[in-house]
DRENKOLVEX-521414 format. One record per residue (C-alpha): residue number from 1; residue in three letters; x, y, z. Coordinates in nm, 3 decimals, padded with zeros to 5 digits. Layout:
BEGIN
nr,rest,u,v,w
NUM,ALA,X,Y,Z
...
This chain:
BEGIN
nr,rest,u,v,w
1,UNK,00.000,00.000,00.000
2,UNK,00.151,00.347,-00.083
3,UNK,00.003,00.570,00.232
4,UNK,00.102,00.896,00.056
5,UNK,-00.138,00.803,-00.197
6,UNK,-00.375,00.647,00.007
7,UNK,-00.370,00.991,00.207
8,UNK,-00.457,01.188,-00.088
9,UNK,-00.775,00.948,-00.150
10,UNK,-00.909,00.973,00.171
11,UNK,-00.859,01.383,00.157
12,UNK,-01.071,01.360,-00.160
13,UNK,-01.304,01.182,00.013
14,UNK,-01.341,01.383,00.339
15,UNK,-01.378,01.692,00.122
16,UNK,-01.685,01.485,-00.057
17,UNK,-01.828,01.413,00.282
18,UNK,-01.807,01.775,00.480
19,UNK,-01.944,01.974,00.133
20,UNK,-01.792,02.265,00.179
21,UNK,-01.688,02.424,-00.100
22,UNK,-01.665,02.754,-00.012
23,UNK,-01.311,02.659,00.158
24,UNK,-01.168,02.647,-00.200
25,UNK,-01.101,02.867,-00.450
26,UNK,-00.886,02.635,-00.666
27,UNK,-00.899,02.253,-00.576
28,UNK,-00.650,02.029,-00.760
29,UNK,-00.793,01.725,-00.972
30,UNK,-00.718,01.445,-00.772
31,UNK,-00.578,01.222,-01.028
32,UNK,-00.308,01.523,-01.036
33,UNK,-00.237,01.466,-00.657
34,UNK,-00.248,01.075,-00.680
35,UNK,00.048,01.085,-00.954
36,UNK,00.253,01.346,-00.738
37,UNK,00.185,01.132,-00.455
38,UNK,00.237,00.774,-00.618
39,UNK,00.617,00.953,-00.748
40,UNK,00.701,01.028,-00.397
41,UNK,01.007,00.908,-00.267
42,UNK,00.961,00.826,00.150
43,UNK,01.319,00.839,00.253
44,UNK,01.396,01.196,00.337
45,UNK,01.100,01.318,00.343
46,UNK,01.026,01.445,00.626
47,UNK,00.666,01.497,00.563
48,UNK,00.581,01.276,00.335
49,UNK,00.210,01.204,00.249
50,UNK,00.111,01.493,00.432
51,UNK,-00.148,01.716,00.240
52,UNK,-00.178,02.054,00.233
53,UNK,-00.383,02.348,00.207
54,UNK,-00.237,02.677,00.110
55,UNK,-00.432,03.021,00.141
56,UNK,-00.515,03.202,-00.166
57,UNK,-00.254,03.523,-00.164
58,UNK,00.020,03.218,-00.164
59,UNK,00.182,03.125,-00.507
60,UNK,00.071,02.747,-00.604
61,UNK,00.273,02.712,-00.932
62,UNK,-00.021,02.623,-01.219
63,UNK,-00.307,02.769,-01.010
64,UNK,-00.419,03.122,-00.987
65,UNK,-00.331,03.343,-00.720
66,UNK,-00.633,03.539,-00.640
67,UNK,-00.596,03.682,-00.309
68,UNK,-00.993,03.668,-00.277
69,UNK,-01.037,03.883,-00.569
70,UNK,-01.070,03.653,-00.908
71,UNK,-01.012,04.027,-01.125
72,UNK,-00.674,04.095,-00.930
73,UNK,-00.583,03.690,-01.040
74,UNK,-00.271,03.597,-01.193
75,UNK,-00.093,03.273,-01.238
76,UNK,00.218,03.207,-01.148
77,UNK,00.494,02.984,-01.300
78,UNK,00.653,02.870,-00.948
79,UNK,00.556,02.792,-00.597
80,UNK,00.613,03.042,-00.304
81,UNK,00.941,02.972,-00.112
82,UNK,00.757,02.856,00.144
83,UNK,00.493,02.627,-00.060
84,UNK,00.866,02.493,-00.257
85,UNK,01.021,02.413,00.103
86,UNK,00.686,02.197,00.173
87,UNK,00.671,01.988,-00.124
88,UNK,01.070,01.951,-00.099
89,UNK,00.966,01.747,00.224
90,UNK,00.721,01.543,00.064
91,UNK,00.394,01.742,00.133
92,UNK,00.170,01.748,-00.139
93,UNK,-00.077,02.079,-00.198
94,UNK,-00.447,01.971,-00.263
95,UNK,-00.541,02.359,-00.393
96,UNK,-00.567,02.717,-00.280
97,UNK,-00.838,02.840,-00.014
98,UNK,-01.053,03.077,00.044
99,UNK,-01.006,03.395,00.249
100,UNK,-01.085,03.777,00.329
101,UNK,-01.046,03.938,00.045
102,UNK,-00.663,04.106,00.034
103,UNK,-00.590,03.920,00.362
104,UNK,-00.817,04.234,00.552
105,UNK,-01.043,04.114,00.820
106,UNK,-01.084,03.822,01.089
107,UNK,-01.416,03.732,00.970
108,UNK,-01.408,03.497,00.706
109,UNK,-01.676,03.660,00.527
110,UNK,-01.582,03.888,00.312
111,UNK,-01.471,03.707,-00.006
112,UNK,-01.693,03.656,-00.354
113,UNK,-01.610,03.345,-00.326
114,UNK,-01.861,03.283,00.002
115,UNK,-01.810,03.324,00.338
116,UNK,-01.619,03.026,00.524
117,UNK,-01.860,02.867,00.783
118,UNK,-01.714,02.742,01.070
119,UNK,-01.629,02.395,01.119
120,UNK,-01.790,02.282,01.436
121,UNK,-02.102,02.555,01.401
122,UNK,-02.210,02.679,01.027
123,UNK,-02.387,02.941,01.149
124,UNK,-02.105,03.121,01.283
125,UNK,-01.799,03.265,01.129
126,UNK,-01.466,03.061,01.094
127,UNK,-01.260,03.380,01.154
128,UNK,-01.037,03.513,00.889
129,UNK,-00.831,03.586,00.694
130,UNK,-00.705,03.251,00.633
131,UNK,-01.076,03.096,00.672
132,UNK,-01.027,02.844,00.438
133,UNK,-00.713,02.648,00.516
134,UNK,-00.798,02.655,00.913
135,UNK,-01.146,02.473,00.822
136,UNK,-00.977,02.252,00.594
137,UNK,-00.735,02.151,00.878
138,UNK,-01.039,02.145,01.142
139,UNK,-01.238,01.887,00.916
140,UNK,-00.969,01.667,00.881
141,UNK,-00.963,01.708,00.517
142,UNK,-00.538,01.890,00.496
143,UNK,-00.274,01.776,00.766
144,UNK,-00.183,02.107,00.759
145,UNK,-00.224,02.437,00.610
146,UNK,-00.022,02.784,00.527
147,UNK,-00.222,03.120,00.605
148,UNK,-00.075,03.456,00.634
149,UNK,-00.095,03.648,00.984
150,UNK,-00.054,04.045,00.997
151,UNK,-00.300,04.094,01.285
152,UNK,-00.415,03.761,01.386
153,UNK,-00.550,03.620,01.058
154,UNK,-00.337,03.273,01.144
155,UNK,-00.460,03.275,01.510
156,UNK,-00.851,03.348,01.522
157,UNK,-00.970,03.127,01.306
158,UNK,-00.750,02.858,01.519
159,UNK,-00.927,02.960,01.787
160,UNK,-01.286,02.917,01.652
161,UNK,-01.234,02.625,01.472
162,UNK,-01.038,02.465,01.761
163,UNK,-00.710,02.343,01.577
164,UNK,-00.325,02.476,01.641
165,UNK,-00.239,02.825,01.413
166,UNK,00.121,02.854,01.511
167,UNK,00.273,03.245,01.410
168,UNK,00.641,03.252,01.370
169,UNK,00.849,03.514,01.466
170,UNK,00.849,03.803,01.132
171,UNK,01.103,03.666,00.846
172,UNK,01.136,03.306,00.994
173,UNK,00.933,03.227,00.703
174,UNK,01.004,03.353,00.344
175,UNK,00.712,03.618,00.215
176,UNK,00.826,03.618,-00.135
177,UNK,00.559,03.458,-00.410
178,UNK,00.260,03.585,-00.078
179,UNK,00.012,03.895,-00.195
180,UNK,00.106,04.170,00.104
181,UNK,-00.136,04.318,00.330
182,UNK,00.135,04.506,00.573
183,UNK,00.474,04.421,00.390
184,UNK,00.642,04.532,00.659
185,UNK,00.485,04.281,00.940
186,UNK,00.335,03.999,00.721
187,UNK,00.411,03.634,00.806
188,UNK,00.327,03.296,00.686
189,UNK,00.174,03.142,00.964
190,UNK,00.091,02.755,00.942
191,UNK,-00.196,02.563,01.121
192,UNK,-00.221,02.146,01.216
193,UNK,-00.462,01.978,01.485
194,UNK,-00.192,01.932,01.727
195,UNK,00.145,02.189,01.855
196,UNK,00.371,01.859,01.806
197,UNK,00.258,01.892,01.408
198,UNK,00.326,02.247,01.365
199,UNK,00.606,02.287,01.577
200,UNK,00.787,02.002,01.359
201,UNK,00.681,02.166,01.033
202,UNK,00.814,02.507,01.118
203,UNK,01.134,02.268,01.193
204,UNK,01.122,02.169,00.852
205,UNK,01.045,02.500,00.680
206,UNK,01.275,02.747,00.881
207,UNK,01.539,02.709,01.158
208,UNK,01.426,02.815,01.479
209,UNK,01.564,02.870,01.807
210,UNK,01.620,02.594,02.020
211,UNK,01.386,02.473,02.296
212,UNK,01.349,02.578,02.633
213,UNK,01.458,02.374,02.917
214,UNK,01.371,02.388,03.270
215,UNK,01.053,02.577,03.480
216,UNK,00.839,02.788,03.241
217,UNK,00.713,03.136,03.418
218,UNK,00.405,03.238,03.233
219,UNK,00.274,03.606,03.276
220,UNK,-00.051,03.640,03.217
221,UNK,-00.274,03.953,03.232
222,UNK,-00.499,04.068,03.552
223,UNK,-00.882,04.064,03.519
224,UNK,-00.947,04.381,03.481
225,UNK,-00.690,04.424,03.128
226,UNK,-00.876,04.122,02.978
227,UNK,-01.130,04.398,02.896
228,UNK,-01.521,04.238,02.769
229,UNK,-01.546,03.881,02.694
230,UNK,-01.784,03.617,02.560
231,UNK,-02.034,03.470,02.805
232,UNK,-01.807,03.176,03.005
233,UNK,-01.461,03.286,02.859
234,UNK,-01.337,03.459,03.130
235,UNK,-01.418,03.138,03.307
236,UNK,-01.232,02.921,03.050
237,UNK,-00.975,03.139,03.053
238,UNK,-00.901,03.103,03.407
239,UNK,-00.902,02.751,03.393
240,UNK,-00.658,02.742,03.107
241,UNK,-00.429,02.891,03.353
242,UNK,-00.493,02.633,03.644
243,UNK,-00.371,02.388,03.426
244,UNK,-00.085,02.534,03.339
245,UNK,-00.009,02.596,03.658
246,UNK,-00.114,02.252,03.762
247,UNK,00.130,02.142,03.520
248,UNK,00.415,02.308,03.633
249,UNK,00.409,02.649,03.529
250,UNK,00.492,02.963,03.707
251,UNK,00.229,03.195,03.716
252,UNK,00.269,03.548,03.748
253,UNK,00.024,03.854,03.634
254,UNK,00.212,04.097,03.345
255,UNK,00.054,04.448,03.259
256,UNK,-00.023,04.404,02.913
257,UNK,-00.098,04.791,02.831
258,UNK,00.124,04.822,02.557
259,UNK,00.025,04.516,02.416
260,UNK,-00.340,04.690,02.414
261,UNK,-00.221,05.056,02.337
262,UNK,-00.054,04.921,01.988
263,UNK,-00.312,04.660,01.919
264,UNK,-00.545,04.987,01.836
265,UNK,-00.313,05.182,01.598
266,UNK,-00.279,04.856,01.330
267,UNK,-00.600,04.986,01.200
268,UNK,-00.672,05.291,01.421
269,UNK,-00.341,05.457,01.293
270,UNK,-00.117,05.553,01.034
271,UNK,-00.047,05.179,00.969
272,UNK,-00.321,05.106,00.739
273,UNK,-00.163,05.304,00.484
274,UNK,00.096,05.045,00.386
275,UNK,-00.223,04.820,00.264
276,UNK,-00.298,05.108,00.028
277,UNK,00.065,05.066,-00.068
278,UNK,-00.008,04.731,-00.126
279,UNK,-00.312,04.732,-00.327
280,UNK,-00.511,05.062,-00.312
281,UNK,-00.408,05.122,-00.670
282,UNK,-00.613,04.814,-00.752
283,UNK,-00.910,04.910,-00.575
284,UNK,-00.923,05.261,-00.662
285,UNK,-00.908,05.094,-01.100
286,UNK,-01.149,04.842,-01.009
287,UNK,-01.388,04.907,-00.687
288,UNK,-01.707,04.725,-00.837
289,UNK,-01.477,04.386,-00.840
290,UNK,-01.372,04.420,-00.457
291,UNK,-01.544,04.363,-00.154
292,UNK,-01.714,04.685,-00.007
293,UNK,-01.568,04.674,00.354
294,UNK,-01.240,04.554,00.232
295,UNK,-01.254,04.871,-00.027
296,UNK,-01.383,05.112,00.230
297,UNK,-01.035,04.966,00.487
298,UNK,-00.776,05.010,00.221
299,UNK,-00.833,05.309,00.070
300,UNK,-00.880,05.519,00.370
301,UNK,-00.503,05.481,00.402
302,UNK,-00.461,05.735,00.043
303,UNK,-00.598,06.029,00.259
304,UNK,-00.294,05.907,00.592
305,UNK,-00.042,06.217,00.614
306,UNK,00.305,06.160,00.658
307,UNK,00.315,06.331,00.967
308,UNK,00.078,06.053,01.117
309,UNK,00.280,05.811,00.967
310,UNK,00.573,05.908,01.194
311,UNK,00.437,06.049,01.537
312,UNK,00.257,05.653,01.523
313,UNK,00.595,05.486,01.517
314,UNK,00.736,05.710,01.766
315,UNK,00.440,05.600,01.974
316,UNK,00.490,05.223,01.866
317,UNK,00.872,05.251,01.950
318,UNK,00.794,05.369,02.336
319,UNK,00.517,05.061,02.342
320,UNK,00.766,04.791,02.206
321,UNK,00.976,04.924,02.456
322,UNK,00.738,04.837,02.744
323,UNK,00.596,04.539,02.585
324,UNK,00.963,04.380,02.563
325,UNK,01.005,04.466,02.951
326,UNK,00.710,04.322,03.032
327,UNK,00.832,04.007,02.851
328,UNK,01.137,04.002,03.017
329,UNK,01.069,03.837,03.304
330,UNK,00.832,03.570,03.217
331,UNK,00.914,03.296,02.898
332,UNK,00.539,03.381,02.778
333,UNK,00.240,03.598,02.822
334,UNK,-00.097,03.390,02.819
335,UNK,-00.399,03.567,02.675
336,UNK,-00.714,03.436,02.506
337,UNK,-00.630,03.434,02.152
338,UNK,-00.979,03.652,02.091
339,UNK,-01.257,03.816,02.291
340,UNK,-01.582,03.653,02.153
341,UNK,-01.725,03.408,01.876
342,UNK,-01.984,03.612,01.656
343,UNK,-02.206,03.451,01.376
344,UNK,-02.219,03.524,01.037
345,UNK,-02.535,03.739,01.095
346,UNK,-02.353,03.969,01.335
347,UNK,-02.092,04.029,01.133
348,UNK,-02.304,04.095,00.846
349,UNK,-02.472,04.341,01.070
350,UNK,-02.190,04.501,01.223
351,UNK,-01.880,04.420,00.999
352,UNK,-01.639,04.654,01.097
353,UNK,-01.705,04.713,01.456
354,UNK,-01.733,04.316,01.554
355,UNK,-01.420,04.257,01.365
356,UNK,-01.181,04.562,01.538
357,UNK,-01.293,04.344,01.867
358,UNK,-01.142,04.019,01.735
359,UNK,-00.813,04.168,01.681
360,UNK,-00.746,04.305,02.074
361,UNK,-00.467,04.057,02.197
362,UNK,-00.387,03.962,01.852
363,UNK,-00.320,04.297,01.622
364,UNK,00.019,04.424,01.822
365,UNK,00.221,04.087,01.768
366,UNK,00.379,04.179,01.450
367,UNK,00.412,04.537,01.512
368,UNK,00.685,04.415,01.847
369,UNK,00.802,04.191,01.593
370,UNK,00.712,03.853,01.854
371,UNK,00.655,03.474,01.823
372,UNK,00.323,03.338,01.883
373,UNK,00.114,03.027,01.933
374,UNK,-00.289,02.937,01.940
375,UNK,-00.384,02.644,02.083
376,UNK,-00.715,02.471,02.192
377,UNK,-00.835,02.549,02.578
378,UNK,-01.176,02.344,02.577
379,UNK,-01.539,02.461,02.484
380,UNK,-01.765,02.671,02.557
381,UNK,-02.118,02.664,02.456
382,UNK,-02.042,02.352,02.295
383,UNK,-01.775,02.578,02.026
384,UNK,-01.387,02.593,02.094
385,UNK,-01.224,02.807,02.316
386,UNK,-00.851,02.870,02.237
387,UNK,-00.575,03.097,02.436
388,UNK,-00.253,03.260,02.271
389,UNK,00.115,03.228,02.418
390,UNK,00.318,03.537,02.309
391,UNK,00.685,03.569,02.309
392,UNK,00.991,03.703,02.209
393,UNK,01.159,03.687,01.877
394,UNK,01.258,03.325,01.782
395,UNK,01.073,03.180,02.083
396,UNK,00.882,02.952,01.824
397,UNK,00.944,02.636,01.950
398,UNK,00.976,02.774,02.351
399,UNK,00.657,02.842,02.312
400,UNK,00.563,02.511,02.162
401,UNK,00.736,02.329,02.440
402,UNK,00.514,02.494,02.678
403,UNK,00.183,02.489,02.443
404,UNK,00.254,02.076,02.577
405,UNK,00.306,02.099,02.909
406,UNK,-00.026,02.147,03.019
407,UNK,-00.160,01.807,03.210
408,UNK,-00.110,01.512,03.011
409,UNK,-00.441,01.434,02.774
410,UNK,-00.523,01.058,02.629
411,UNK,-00.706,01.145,02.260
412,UNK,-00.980,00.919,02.190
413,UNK,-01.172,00.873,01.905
414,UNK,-01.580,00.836,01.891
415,UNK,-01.850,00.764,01.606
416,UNK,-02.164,00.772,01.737
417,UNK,-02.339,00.880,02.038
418,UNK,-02.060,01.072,02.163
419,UNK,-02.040,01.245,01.884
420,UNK,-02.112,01.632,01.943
421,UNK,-02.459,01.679,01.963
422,UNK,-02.557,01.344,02.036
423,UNK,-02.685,01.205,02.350
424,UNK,-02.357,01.063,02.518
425,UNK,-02.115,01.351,02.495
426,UNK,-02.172,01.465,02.853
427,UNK,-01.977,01.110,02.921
428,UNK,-01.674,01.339,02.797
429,UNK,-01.760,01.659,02.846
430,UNK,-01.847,01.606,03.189
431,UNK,-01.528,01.452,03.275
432,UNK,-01.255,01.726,03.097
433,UNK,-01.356,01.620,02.733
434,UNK,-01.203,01.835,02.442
435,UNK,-01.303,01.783,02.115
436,UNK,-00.974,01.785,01.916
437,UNK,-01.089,01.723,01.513
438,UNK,-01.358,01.619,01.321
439,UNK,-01.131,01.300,01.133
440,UNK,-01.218,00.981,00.918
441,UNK,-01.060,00.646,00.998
442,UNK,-00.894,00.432,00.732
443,UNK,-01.066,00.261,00.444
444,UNK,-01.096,-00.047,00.653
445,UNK,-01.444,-00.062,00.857
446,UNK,-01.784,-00.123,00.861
447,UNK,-02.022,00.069,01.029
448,UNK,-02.351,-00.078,01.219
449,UNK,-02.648,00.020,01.428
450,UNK,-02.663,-00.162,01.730
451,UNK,-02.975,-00.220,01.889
452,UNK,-02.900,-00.028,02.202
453,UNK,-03.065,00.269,02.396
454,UNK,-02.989,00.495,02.319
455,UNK,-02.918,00.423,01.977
456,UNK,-02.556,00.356,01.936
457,UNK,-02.322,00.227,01.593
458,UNK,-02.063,-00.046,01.630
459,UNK,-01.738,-00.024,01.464
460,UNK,-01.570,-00.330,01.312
461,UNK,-01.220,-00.319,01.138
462,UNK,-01.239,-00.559,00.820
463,UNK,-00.983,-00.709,00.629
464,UNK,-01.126,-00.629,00.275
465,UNK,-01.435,-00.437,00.136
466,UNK,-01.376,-00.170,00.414
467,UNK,-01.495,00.242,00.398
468,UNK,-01.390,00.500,00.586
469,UNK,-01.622,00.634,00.830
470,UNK,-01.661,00.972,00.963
471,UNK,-01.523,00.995,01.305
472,UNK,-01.420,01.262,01.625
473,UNK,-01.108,01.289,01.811
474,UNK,-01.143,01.402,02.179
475,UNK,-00.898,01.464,02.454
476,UNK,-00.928,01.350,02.832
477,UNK,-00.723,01.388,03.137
478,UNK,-00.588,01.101,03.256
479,UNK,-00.792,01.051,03.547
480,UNK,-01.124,01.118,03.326
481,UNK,-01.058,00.919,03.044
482,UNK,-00.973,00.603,03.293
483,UNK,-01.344,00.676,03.446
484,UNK,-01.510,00.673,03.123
485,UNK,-01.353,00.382,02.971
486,UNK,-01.391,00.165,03.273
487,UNK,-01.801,00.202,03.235
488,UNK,-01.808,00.160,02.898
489,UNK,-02.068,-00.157,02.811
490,UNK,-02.050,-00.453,02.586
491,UNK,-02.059,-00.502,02.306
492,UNK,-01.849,-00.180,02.285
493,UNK,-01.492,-00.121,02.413
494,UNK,-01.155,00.054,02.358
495,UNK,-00.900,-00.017,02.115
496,UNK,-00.651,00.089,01.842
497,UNK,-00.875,00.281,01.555
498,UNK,-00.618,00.366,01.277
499,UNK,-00.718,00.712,01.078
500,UNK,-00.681,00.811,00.729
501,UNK,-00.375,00.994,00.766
502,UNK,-00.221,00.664,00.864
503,UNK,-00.211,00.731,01.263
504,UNK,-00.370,00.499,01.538
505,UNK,-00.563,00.637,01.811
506,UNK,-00.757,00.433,02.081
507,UNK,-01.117,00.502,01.998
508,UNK,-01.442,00.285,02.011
509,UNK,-01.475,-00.060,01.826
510,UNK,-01.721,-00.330,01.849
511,UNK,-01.748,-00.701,01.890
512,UNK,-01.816,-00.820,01.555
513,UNK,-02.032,-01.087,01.727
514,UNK,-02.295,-00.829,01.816
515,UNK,-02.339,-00.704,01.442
516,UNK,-02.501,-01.024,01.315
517,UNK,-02.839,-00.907,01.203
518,UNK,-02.769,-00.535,01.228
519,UNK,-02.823,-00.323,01.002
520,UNK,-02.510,-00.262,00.811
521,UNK,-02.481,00.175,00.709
522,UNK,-02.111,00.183,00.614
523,UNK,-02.232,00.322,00.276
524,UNK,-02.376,00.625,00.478
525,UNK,-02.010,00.701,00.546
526,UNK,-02.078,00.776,00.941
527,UNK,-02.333,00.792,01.217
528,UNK,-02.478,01.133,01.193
529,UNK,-02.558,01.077,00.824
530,UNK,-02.760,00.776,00.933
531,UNK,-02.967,00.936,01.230
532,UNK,-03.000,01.201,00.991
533,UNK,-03.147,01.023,00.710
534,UNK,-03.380,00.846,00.989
């Protein structure tokens, strides 16, 4: 069996099975991806098999390069640096995806090409700009993806779509062959489903620092900075910080003023202009053909004076001043990446406003020039909660090392009724239960409803004539996932369920015993499909 091009099937099939196709704006044919993948040499390769999805202001050599506006399109002869180093280590690129338009906005709404629902909720926004690849990383469709982060567009959608959007430090990554928002302050950011995955990616696109060893001390900001957050964040916040704390961490509260002060003059100041630089030419030739709120952003920066242009980085250079000494006693601050989770209809309501909120922790990163990290801190409301490590230049992979050392977490992977939504998830949930990623297994099971109460599917591995079945990975603490495994009944029970990027993960199986006479809905292609259809 070749798994890279096994891996590019099942990626072709996921994408069949979520129907989304507003996370694309140019998908590969797959038979394209298959050859690539079938001429693959393993040894080497780093990341071989691995599929990717690369944000639409990225050069993909063969496929247009839109940046979210087809009129601005062109298409280029080679790859990006960045998109050359990750086929060099055996990745393989399954298309471009979708964003805001010229990389301006957190939304994920404001591209022709349809606004990116988010992966866990449709009704509310993925975040933005690079709303495409993080849902095509949070569906399990890419192992990972490349966005572009000037004020948080590679960390909020991480954080609503509850996967990993690491942000190195500015010029770690090449920006050459990527459409500029901010030239200045751009980087390639890079998301995956775990901080072990991106952290070793970075590894193989760049050289970063080396990793901390030893106690962390994590600063973290008191109460009354956080400013106003979602319903239950503060809450989840707070507990983020018990377990790192419980893990080992040093916890000590940093005054994140300047971290605030400069967030509001990436779009309140003098900054904007370089995006005219960028592309106001464009816009002011062709407005009809752009996005109106993306228009309305960028071309206020043509009436910026010079003069504001220079007392703002005199004011910037006294705030990265204070934002490194706050940083210099701690190895990270901890913030939540974002301050609330709108819908799509809020935004639409309220597009500018609702969107200047999402950027408060997020927008001063690049303008001090720092490292930074999303990760997943739990739910709430049943949607992802995720906080933001921030540190110094080239603190990449220091801040990956302590991204992991929160309490130790056993993933597990369900396909029925603990399934979000269903009636068993408060068996994880009420024991410390993440959800992780919404995966398939292998090609290599059946699927079939048991005649249980509540209704529940049993999961048998098969040595031929085997489908892959839509699936969820989850997370537990120790303690919690011992608890819930130890009541789970027959015919059900815990073992090694391999997925269809080629990993193995305990998760639920069945006795095949107990599927004689059941109804067999492998052809359904998962559980939800099934109750659905009932």
């Amino acid at each position: 069996m070749n798994v890279a091009v096994e891996r590019v099937r099942a990626a072709y099939r996921r994408i069949e099975q979520v129907d989304r196709p507003e996370i694309w704006i140019d998908l590969r044919p797959e038979a394209d991806v298959v050859a690539e993948a079938a001429a693959l040499e393993e040894r080497g390769s780093p990341l071989y098999g691995k599929v990717v999805a690369v944000k639409g202001n990225i050069d993909v050599a063969g496929l247009p390069t839109t940046a979210g506006c087809p009129a601005y399109a062109s298409k280029p002869e080679a790859d990006a640096p960045v998109v050359a180093r990750l086929r060099a280590a055996g990745a393989l690129v399954l298309g471009t995806t979708n964003l805001d338009q010229f990389a301006t906005g957190l939304v994920g709404t404001r591209s022709p090409y349809g606004a990116v629902r988010n992966a866990v909720d449709p009704a509310y926004v993925s975040g933005g700009s690079s709303s495409g690849s993080a849902v095509a990383v949070a569906l399990g469709i890419a192992d990972l993806a490349l966005g572009t982060d000037t004020a948080g567009s590679g960390r909020v959608p991480a954080a609503f779509n509850g996967i990993v959007g690491l942000k190195p430090t500015p010029g770690l990554l090449p920006t050459e062959g990527v459409v500029p928002a901010c030239a200045s302050i751009d980087c390639v950011s890079l998301f995956a489903r775990t901080v072990e995955e991106a952290a070793f990616a970075l590894t193989c696109l760049a050289e970063p620092a080396q990793v901390h060893t030893g106690r962390f001390r994590l600063g973290v900001p008191s109460p009354d900075q956080l400013g106003p957050l979602a319903p239950g964040w503060a809450e989840a916040f707070a507990a983020a910080i018990e377990d790192y704390a419980a893990a080992g961490a040093e916890v000590t509260t940093v005054d994140i003023s300047a971290f605030l002060d400069a967030a509001r003059l990436l779009y309140g100041g003098a900054f904007v202009a370089e995006r005219y630089t960028a592309v106001g030419e464009f816009l002011d030739a062709h407005p009809d053909d752009c996005d109106p709120v993306v228009h309305g952003i960028i071309t206020a920066g043509r009436e910026i004076r010079a003069h504001q242009l220079f007392a703002d980085q005199a004011a910037l250079a006294g705030l990265r001043a204070e934002a490194v000494a706050a940083l210099a006693g701690v190895d990270a601050l901890l913030v939540p990446t974002t301050t609330e989770h709108p819908t799509i209809a809020e935004v639409a309501a309220d597009p500018v406003a609702v969107n200047a909120r999402l950027g408060r922790f997020t927008n001063s990163t690049n303008l001090f020039g720092l490292s930074a990290l999303a990760v997943p801190a739990g739910t709430v409301d049943g949607r992802p909660f995720g906080v933001m490590l921030v540190g110094a230049p080239h603190d990449d992979l220091k801040l990956a090392a302590l991204a992991e050392l929160r309490a130790e977490r056993i993933p597990i992977v369900v396909v029925g009724a603990h399934l979000r939504g269903q009636p068993l998830n408060h068996e994880l949930t009420s024991r410390g239960g993440r959800f992780v990623a919404a995966v398939s297994t292998a090609a290599s099971y059946r699927l079939f409803a048991l005649d249980t109460v509540p209704p529940k599917p049993g999961l048998v591995r098969v040595s031929d004539g085997g489908v892959s079945i839509a699936a969820e990975v989850w997370e537990l603490p120790v303690r919690g996932f011992g608890e819930f495994v130890s009541k789970i009944p027959a015919p059900l029970a815990i073992g090694k369920v391999v997925l269809a990027d080629g990993s193995s993960v305990s998760g639920f199986l069945c006795e095949p015993a107990a599927t004689e006479g059941a109804e067999d809905i492998s052809a359904k292609g998962g559980w939800l499909a099934h109750v659905g259809a009932r």
